[in-house]
KOLDO-608001 format. One record per atom (N, C-alpha, C): residue number from 1; atom name; z, y negated, x. Coordinates in Angstrom, 2 decimals. Atoms other than C-alpha are relative to their C-alpha. Layout:
<rs>
{NUM; 'CA'; {Z; Y; X}}
...
</rs>
This chain:
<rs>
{1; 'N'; {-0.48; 0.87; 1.05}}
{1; 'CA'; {220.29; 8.22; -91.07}}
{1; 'C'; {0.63; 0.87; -1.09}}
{2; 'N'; {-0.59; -0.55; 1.23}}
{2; 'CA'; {222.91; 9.46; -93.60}}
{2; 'C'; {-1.09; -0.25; -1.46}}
{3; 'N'; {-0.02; 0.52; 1.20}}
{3; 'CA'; {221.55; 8.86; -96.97}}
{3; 'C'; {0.21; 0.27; -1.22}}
{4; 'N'; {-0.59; -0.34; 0.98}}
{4; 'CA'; {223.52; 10.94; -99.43}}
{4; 'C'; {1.72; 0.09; 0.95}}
{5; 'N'; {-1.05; -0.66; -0.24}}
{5; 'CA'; {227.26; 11.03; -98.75}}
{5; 'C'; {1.00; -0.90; -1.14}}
{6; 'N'; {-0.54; 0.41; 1.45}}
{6; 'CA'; {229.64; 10.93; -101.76}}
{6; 'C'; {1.74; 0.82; 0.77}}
{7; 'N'; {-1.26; -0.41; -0.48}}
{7; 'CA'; {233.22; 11.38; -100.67}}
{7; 'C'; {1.14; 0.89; -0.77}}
{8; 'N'; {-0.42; -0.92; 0.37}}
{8; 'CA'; {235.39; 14.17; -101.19}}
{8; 'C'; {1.19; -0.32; -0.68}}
{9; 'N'; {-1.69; 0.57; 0.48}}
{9; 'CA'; {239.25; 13.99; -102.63}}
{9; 'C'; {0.59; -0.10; 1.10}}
{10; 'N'; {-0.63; 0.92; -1.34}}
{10; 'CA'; {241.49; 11.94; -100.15}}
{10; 'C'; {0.71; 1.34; 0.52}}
{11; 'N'; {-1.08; -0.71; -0.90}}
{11; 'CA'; {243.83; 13.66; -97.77}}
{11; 'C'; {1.26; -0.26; 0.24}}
{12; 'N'; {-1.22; 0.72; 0.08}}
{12; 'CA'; {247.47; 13.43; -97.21}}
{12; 'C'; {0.74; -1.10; 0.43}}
{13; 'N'; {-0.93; 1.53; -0.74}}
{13; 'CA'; {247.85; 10.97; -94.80}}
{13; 'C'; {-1.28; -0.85; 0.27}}
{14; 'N'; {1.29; 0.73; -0.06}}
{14; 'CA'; {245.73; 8.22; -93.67}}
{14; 'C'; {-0.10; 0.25; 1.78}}
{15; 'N'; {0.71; -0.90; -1.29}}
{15; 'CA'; {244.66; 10.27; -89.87}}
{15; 'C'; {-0.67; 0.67; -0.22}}
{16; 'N'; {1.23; -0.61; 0.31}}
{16; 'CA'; {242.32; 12.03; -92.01}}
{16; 'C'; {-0.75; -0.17; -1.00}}
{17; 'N'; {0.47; 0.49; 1.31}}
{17; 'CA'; {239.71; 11.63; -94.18}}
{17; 'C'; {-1.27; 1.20; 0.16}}
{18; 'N'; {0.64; -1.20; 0.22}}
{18; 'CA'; {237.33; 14.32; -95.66}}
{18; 'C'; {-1.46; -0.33; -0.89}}
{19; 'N'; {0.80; 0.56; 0.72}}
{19; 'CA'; {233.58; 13.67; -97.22}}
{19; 'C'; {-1.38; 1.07; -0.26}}
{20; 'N'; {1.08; -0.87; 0.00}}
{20; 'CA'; {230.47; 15.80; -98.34}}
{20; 'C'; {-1.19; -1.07; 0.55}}
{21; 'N'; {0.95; 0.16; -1.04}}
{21; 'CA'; {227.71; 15.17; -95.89}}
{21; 'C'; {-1.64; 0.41; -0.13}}
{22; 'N'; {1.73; -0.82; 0.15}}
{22; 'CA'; {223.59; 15.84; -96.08}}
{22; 'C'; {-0.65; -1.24; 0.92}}
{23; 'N'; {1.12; 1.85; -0.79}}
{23; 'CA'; {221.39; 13.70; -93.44}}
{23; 'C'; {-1.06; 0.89; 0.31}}
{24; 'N'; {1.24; 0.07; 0.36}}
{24; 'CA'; {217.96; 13.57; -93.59}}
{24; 'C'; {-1.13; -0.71; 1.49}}
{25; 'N'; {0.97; 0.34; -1.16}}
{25; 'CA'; {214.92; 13.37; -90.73}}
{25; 'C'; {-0.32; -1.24; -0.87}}
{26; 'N'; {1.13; 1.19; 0.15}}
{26; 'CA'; {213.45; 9.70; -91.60}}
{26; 'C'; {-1.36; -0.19; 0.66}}
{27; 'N'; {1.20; 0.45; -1.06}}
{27; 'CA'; {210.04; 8.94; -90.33}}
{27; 'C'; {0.69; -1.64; 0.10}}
{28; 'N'; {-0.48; 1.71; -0.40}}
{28; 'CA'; {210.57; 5.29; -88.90}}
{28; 'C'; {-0.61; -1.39; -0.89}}
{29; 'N'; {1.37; 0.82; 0.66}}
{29; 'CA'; {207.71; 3.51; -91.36}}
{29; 'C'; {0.75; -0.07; -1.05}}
{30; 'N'; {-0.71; -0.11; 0.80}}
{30; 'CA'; {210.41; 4.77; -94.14}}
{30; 'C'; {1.43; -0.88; 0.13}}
{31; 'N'; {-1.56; 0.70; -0.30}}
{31; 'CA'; {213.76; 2.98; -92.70}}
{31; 'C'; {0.12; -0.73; -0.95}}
{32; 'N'; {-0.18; 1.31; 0.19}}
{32; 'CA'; {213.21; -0.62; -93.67}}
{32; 'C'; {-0.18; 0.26; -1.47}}
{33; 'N'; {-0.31; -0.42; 1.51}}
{33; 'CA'; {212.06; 0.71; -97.57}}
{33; 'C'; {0.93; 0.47; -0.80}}
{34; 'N'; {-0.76; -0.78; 0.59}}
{34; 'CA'; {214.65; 2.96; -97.87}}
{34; 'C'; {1.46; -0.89; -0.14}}
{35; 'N'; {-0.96; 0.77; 0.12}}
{35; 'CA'; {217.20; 0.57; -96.79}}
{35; 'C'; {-0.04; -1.72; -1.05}}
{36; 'N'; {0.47; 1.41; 0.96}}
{36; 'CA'; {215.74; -2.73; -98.82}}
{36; 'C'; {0.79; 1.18; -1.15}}
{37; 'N'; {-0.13; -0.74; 1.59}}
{37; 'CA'; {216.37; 0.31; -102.10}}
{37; 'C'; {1.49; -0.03; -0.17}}
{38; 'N'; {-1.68; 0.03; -0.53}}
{38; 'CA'; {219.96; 1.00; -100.69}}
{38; 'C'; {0.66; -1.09; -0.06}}
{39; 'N'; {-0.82; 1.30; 0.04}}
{39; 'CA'; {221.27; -2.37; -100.16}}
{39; 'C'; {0.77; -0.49; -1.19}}
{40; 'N'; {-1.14; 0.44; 1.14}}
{40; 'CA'; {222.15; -3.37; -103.99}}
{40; 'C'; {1.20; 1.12; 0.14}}
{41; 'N'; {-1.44; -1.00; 0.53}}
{41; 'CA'; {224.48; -0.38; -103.92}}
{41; 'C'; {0.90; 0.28; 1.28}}
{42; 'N'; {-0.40; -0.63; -0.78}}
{42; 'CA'; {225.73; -0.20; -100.79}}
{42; 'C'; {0.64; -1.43; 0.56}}
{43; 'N'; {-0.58; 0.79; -0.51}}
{43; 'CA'; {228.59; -2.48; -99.06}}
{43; 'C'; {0.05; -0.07; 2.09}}
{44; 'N'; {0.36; -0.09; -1.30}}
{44; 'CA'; {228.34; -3.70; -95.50}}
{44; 'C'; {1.37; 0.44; 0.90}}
{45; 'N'; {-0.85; -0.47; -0.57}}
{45; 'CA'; {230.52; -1.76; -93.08}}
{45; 'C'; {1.39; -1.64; 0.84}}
{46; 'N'; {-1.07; 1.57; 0.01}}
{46; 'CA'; {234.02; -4.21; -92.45}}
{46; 'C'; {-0.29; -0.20; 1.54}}
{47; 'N'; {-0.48; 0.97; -1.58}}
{47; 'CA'; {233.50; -4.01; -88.57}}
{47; 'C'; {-1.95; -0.23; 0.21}}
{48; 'N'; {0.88; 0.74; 0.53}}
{48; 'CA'; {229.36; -4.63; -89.20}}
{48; 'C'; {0.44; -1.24; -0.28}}
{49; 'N'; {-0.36; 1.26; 0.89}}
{49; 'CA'; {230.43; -7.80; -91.09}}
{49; 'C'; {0.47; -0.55; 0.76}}
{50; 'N'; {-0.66; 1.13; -1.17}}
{50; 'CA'; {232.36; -9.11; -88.05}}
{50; 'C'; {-1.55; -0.17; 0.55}}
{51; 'N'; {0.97; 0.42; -1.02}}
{51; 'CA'; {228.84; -9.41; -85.91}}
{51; 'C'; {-1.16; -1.06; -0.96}}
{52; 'N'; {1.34; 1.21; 0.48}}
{52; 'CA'; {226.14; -11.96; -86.50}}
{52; 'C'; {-1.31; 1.06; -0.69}}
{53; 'N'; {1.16; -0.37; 0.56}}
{53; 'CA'; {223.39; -9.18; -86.60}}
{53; 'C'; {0.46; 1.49; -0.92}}
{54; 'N'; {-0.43; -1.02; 1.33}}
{54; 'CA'; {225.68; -6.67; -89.08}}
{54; 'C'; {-0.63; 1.08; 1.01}}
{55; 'N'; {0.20; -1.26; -0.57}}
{55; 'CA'; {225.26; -4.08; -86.26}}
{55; 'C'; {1.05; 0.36; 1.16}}
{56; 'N'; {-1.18; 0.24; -0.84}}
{56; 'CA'; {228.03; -2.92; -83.70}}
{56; 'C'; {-0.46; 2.24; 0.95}}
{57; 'N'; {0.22; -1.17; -0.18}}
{57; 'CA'; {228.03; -0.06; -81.33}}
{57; 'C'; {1.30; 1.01; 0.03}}
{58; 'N'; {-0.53; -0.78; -0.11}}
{58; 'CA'; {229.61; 2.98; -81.35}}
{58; 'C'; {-0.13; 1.06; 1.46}}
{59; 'N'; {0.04; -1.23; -1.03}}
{59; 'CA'; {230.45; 5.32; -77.84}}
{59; 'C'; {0.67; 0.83; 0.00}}
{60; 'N'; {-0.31; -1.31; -0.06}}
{60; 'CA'; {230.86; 8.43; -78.03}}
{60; 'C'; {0.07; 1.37; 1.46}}
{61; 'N'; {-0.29; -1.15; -1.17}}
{61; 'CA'; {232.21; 11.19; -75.49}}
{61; 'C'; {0.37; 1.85; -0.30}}
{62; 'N'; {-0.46; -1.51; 0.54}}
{62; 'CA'; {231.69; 15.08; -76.70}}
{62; 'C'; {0.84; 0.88; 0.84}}
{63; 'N'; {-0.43; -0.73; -0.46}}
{63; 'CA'; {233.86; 17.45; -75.65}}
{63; 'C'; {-0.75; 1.61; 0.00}}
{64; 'N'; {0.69; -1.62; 0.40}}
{64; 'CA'; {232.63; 21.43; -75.21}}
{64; 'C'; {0.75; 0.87; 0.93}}
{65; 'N'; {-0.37; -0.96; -0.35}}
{65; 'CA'; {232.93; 24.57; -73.53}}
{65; 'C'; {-0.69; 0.21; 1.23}}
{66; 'N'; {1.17; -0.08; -0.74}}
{66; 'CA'; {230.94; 25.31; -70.36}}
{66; 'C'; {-1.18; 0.62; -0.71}}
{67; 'N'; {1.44; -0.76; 0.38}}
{67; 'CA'; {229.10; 27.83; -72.55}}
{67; 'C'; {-0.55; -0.96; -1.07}}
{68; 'N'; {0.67; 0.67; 1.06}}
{68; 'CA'; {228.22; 24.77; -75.00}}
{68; 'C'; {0.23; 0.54; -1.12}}
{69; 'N'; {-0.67; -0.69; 1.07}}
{69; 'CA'; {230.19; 26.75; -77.48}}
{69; 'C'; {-0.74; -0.65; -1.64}}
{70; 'N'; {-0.40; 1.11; 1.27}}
{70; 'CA'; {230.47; 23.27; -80.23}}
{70; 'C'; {-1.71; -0.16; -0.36}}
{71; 'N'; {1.04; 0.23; 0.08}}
{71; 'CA'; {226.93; 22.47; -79.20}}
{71; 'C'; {-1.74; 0.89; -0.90}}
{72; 'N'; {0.73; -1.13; 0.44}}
{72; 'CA'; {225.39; 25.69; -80.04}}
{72; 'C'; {0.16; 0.31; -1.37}}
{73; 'N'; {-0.14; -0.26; 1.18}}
{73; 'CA'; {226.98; 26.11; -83.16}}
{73; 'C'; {-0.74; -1.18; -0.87}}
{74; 'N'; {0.82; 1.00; 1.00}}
{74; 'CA'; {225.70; 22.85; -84.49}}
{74; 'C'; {-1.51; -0.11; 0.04}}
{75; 'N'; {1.16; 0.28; 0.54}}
{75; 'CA'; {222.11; 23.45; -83.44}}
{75; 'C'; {-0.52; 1.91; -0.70}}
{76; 'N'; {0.22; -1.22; 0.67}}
{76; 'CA'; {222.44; 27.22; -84.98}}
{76; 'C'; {0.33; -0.23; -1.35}}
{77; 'N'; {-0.14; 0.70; 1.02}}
{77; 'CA'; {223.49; 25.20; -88.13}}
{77; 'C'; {1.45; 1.17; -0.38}}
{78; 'N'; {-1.78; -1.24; 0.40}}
{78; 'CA'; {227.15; 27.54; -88.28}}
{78; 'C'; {0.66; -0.67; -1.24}}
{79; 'N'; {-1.11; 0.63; 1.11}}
{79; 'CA'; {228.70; 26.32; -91.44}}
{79; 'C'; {1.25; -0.13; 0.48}}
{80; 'N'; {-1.36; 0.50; -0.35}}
{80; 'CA'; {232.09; 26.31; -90.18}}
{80; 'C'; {0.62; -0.50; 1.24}}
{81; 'N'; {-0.21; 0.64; -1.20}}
{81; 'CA'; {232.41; 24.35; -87.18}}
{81; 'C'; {0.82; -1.10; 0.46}}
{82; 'N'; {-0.87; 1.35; -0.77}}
{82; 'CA'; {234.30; 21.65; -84.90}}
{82; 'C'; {-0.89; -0.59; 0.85}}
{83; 'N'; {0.04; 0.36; -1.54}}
{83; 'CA'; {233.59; 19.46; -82.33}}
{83; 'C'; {1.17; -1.08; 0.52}}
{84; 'N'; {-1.29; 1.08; -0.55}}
{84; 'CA'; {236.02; 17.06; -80.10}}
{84; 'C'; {-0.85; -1.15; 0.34}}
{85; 'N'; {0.75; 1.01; -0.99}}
{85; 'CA'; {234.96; 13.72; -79.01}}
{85; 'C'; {1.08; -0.93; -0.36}}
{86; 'N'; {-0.92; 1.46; -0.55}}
{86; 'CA'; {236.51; 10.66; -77.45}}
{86; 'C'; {-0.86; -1.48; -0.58}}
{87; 'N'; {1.06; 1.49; 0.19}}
{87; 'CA'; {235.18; 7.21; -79.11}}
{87; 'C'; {0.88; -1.27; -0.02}}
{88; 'N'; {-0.29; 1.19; 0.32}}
{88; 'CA'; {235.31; 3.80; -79.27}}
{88; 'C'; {-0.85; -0.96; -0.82}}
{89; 'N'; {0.81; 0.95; 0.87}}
{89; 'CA'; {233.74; 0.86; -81.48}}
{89; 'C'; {-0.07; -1.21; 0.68}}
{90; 'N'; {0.31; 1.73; -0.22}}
{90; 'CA'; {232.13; -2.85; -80.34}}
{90; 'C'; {-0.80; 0.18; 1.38}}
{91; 'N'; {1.01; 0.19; -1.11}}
{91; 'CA'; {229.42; -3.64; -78.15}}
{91; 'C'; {0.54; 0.17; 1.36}}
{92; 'N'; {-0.36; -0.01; -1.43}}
{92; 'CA'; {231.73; -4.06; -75.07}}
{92; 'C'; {0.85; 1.45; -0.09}}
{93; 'N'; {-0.99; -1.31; 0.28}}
{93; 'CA'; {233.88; -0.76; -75.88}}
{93; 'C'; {1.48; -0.53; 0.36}}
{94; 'N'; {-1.27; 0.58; -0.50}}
{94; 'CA'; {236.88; -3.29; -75.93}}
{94; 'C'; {1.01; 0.45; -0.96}}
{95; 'N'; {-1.78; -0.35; 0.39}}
{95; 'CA'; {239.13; -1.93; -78.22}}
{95; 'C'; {0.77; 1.61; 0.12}}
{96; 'N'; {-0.43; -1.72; -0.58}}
{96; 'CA'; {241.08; 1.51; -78.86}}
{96; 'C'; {-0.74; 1.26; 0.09}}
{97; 'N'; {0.54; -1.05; -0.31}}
{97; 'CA'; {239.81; 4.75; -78.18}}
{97; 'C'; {0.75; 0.88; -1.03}}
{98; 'N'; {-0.63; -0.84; 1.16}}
{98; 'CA'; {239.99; 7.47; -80.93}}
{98; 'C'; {-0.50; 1.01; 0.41}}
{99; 'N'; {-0.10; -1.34; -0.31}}
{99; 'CA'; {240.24; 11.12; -79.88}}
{99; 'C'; {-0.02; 0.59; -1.64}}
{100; 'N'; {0.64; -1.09; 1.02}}
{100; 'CA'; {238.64; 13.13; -82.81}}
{100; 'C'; {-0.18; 1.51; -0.01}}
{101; 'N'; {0.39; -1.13; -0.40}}
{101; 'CA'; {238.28; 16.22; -84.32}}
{101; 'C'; {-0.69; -0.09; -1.38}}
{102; 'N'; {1.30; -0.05; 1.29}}
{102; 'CA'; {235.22; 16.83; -86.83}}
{102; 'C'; {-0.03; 1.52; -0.17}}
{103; 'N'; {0.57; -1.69; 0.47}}
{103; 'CA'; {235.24; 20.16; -88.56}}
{103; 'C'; {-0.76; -0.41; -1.02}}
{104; 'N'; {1.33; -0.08; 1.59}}
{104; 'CA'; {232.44; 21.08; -91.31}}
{104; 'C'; {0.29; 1.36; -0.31}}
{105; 'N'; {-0.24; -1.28; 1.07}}
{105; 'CA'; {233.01; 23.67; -93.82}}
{105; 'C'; {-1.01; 0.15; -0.57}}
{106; 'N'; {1.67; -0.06; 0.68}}
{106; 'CA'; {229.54; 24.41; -95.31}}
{106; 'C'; {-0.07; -1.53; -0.07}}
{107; 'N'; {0.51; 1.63; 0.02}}
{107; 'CA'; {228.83; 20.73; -96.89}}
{107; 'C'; {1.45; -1.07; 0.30}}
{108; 'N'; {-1.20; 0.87; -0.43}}
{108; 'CA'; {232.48; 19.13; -96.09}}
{108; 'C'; {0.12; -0.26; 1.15}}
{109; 'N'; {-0.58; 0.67; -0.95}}
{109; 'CA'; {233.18; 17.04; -93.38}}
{109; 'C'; {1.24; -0.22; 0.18}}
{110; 'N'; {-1.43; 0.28; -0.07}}
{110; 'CA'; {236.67; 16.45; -92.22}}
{110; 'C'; {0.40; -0.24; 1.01}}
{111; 'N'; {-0.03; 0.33; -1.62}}
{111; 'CA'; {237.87; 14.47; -89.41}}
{111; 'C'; {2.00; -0.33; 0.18}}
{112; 'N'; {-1.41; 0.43; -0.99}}
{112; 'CA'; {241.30; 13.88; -87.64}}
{112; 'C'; {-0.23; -0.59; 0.85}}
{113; 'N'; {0.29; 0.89; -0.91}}
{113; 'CA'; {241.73; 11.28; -85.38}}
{113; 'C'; {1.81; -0.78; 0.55}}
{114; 'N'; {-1.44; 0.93; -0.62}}
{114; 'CA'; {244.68; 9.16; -83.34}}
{114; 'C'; {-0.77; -1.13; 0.55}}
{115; 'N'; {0.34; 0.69; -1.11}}
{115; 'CA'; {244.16; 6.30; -81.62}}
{115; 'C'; {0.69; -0.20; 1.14}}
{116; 'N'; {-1.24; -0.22; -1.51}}
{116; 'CA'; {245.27; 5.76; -77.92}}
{116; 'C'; {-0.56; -1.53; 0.42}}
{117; 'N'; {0.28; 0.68; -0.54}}
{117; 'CA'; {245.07; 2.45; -76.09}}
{117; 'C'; {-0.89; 0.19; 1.35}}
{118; 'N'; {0.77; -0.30; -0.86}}
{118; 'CA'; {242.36; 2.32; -74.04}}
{118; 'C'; {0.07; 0.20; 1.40}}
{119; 'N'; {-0.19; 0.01; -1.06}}
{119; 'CA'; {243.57; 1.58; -70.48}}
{119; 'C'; {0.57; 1.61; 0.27}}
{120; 'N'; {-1.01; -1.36; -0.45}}
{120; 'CA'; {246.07; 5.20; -70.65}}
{120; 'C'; {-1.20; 0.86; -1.02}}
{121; 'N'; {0.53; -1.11; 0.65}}
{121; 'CA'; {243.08; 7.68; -72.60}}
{121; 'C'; {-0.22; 1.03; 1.19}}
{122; 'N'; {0.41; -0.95; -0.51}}
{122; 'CA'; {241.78; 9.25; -69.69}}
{122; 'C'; {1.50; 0.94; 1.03}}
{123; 'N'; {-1.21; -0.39; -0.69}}
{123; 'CA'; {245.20; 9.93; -68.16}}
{123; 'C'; {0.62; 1.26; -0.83}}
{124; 'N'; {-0.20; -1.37; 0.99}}
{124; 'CA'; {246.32; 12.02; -71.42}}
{124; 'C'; {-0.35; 1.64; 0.54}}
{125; 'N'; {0.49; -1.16; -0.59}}
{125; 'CA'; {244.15; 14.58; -69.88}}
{125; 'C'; {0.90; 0.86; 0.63}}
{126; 'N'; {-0.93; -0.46; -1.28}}
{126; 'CA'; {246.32; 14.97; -66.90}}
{126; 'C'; {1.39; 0.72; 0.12}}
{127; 'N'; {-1.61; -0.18; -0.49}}
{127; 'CA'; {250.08; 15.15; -67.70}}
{127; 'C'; {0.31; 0.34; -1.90}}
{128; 'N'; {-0.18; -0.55; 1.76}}
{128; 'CA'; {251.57; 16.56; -71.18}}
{128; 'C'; {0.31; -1.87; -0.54}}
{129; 'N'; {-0.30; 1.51; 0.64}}
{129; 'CA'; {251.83; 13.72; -73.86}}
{129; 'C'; {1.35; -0.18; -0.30}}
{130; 'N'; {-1.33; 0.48; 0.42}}
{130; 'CA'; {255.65; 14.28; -74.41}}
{130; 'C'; {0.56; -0.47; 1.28}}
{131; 'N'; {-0.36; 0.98; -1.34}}
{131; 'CA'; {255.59; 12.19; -70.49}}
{131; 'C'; {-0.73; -1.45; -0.01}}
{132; 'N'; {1.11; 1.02; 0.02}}
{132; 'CA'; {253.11; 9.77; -71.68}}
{132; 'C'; {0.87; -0.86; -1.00}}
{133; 'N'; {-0.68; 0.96; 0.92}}
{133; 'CA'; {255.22; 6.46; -73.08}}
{133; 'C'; {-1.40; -0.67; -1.01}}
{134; 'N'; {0.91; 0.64; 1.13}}
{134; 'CA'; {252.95; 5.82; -76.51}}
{134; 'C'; {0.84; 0.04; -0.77}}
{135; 'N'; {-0.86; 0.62; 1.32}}
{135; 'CA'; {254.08; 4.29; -79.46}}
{135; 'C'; {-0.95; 0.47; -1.24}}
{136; 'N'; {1.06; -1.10; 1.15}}
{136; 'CA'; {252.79; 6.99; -82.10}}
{136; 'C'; {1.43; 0.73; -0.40}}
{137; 'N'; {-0.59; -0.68; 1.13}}
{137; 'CA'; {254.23; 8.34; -85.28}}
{137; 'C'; {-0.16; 1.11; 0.27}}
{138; 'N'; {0.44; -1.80; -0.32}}
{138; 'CA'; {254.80; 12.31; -85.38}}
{138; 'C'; {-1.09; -0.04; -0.69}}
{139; 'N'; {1.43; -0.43; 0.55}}
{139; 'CA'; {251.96; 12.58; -87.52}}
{139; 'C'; {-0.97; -0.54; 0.98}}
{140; 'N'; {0.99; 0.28; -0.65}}
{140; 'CA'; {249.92; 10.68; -84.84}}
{140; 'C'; {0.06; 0.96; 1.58}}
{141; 'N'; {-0.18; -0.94; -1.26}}
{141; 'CA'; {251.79; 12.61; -82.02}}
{141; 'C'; {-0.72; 1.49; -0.02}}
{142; 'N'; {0.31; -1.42; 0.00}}
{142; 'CA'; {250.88; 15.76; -83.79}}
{142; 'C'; {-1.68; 0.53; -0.28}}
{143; 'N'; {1.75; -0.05; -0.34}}
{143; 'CA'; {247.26; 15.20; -83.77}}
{143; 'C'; {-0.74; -0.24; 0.81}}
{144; 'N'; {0.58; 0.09; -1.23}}
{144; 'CA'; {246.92; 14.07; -80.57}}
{144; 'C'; {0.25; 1.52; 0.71}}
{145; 'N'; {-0.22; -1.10; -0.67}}
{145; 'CA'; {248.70; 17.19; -79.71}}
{145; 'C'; {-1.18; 0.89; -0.29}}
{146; 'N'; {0.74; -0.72; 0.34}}
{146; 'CA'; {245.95; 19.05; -81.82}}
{146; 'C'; {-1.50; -0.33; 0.90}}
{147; 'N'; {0.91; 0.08; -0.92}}
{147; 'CA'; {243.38; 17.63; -79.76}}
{147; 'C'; {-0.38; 0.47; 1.40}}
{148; 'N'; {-0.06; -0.53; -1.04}}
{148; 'CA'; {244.49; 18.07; -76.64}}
{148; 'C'; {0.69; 1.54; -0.07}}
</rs>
Protein backbone atom coordinates (compact mmCIF):
# COMPACT_ATOMS: atom_id res chain seq x y z
CA UNK A 1 0.00 0.00 0.00
CA UNK A 2 1.39 3.42 -1.09
CA UNK A 3 0.65 5.81 1.62
CA UNK A 4 2.84 8.85 1.14
CA UNK A 5 3.20 9.95 -2.48
CA UNK A 6 3.23 13.72 -3.22
CA UNK A 7 3.94 14.38 -6.86
CA UNK A 8 6.88 15.77 -8.35
CA UNK A 9 6.95 18.82 -11.13
CA UNK A 10 5.09 17.68 -14.39
CA UNK A 11 7.00 16.59 -17.44
CA UNK A 12 7.04 17.77 -20.94
CA UNK A 13 4.64 15.85 -22.55
CA UNK A 14 1.77 13.93 -21.37
CA UNK A 15 3.78 10.02 -22.02
CA UNK A 16 5.34 10.82 -18.85
CA UNK A 17 4.73 11.57 -15.56
CA UNK A 18 7.23 11.74 -12.59
CA UNK A 19 6.30 11.42 -8.60
CA UNK A 20 8.18 10.96 -5.19
CA UNK A 21 7.40 7.53 -3.90
CA UNK A 22 7.77 5.80 -0.12
CA UNK A 23 5.52 2.48 0.48
CA UNK A 24 5.14 1.06 3.58
CA UNK A 25 4.76 -2.87 4.96
CA UNK A 26 0.99 -2.69 6.40
CA UNK A 27 0.00 -5.36 8.79
CA UNK A 28 -3.58 -6.31 7.42
CA UNK A 29 -5.59 -5.39 10.96
CA UNK A 30 -4.18 -1.72 9.93
CA UNK A 31 -5.71 -1.43 6.17
CA UNK A 32 -9.35 -0.73 6.86
CA UNK A 33 -8.15 2.18 9.75
CA UNK A 34 -5.73 3.58 7.75
CA UNK A 35 -7.92 3.84 4.83
CA UNK A 36 -11.34 5.04 6.83
CA UNK A 37 -8.30 8.18 7.98
CA UNK A 38 -7.34 8.55 4.19
CA UNK A 39 -10.61 8.76 2.57
CA UNK A 40 -11.59 12.59 3.47
CA UNK A 41 -8.44 13.52 1.57
CA UNK A 42 -8.14 11.30 -0.95
CA UNK A 43 -10.19 11.12 -4.44
CA UNK A 44 -11.38 7.87 -5.93
CA UNK A 45 -9.26 6.67 -8.84
CA UNK A 46 -11.44 7.76 -12.40
CA UNK A 47 -11.23 4.07 -13.70
CA UNK A 48 -12.16 2.76 -9.78
CA UNK A 49 -15.27 4.99 -10.08
CA UNK A 50 -16.40 3.20 -13.27
CA UNK A 51 -16.92 -0.31 -11.15
CA UNK A 52 -19.66 -0.96 -8.66
CA UNK A 53 -17.08 -2.19 -5.99
CA UNK A 54 -14.45 1.01 -6.71
CA UNK A 55 -11.86 -1.74 -7.45
CA UNK A 56 -10.48 -2.78 -11.00
CA UNK A 57 -7.59 -4.95 -11.88
CA UNK A 58 -4.45 -4.27 -13.07
CA UNK A 59 -2.01 -7.06 -15.26
CA UNK A 60 1.11 -6.77 -15.33
CA UNK A 61 3.99 -8.47 -17.49
CA UNK A 62 7.82 -7.72 -16.21
CA UNK A 63 10.35 -7.71 -18.46
CA UNK A 64 14.25 -8.74 -17.30
CA UNK A 65 17.41 -10.17 -18.11
CA UNK A 66 18.05 -13.92 -17.75
CA UNK A 67 20.41 -12.87 -14.95
CA UNK A 68 17.26 -11.03 -13.25
CA UNK A 69 19.34 -7.96 -13.73
CA UNK A 70 15.86 -5.31 -12.96
CA UNK A 71 14.83 -7.82 -10.35
CA UNK A 72 17.92 -7.86 -8.37
CA UNK A 73 18.41 -4.36 -8.33
CA UNK A 74 15.06 -3.70 -6.81
CA UNK A 75 15.42 -6.28 -4.06
CA UNK A 76 19.18 -4.84 -3.40
CA UNK A 77 17.19 -1.52 -3.02
CA UNK A 78 19.79 0.24 -6.04
CA UNK A 79 18.64 3.78 -6.05
CA UNK A 80 18.88 4.21 -9.64
CA UNK A 81 16.99 1.73 -11.42
CA UNK A 82 14.46 0.62 -14.33
CA UNK A 83 12.26 -1.94 -15.03
CA UNK A 84 10.07 -2.75 -18.36
CA UNK A 85 6.67 -4.14 -18.15
CA UNK A 86 3.74 -4.75 -20.45
CA UNK A 87 0.19 -3.82 -18.74
CA UNK A 88 -3.21 -3.53 -19.01
CA UNK A 89 -6.27 -2.23 -16.82
CA UNK A 90 -10.07 -3.90 -16.16
CA UNK A 91 -11.03 -7.06 -14.82
CA UNK A 92 -11.25 -8.74 -18.30
CA UNK A 93 -7.82 -7.10 -19.61
CA UNK A 94 -10.12 -5.64 -22.42
CA UNK A 95 -8.63 -2.60 -23.28
CA UNK A 96 -5.08 -1.22 -24.48
CA UNK A 97 -1.92 -2.47 -23.44
CA UNK A 98 0.77 0.00 -22.16
CA UNK A 99 4.44 -0.89 -22.61
CA UNK A 100 6.29 0.93 -19.72
CA UNK A 101 9.34 2.04 -18.50
CA UNK A 102 9.70 2.87 -14.59
CA UNK A 103 12.99 4.34 -13.59
CA UNK A 104 13.68 5.49 -9.79
CA UNK A 105 16.27 7.93 -8.96
CA UNK A 106 16.75 7.65 -5.15
CA UNK A 107 13.01 8.81 -4.06
CA UNK A 108 11.68 9.80 -7.77
CA UNK A 109 9.68 7.75 -9.77
CA UNK A 110 9.35 8.33 -13.43
CA UNK A 111 7.50 6.42 -15.92
CA UNK A 112 7.17 6.43 -19.81
CA UNK A 113 4.63 4.67 -21.41
CA UNK A 114 2.75 4.25 -25.09
CA UNK A 115 -0.12 2.54 -25.62
CA UNK A 116 -0.52 -0.23 -28.34
CA UNK A 117 -3.82 -1.88 -29.22
CA UNK A 118 -4.12 -4.93 -27.76
CA UNK A 119 -4.72 -7.53 -30.52
CA UNK A 120 -0.94 -6.31 -32.41
CA UNK A 121 1.29 -6.00 -28.69
CA UNK A 122 2.81 -9.21 -28.76
CA UNK A 123 3.75 -9.02 -32.45
CA UNK A 124 5.87 -5.66 -31.81
CA UNK A 125 8.29 -8.07 -30.42
CA UNK A 126 8.87 -9.74 -33.67
CA UNK A 127 9.31 -7.32 -36.63
CA UNK A 128 10.77 -3.57 -36.26
CA UNK A 129 7.93 -1.01 -35.46
CA UNK A 130 8.74 1.22 -38.56
CA UNK A 131 6.70 -2.26 -40.44
CA UNK A 132 4.10 -2.28 -37.86
CA UNK A 133 0.93 0.00 -39.32
CA UNK A 134 0.09 2.03 -35.79
CA UNK A 135 -1.40 5.20 -35.54
CA UNK A 136 1.17 6.90 -33.00
CA UNK A 137 2.59 10.36 -32.74
CA UNK A 138 6.58 10.62 -32.92
CA UNK A 139 6.63 11.22 -29.41
CA UNK A 140 4.62 7.94 -28.96
CA UNK A 141 6.71 6.25 -31.77
CA UNK A 142 9.76 7.35 -29.94
CA UNK A 143 8.95 5.68 -26.78
CA UNK A 144 7.85 2.70 -28.02
CA UNK A 145 11.09 2.69 -29.77
CA UNK A 146 12.73 3.26 -26.24
CA UNK A 147 11.16 0.29 -25.00
CA UNK A 148 11.71 -1.98 -27.38
Amino acid sequence: MILAARQAPPTANGLAFQRYEYKYAIAPRLVEPIQSFLRPYCDIDKYAAREDDQYYTITSLYLDTNGLKTYREKEAEVSNRFKLRVRTYGRYTEGPVKFEIKRRFNDVSRKNWVQVPKDIWPALFHRPIGNTALDLSAKQRAALRDFL
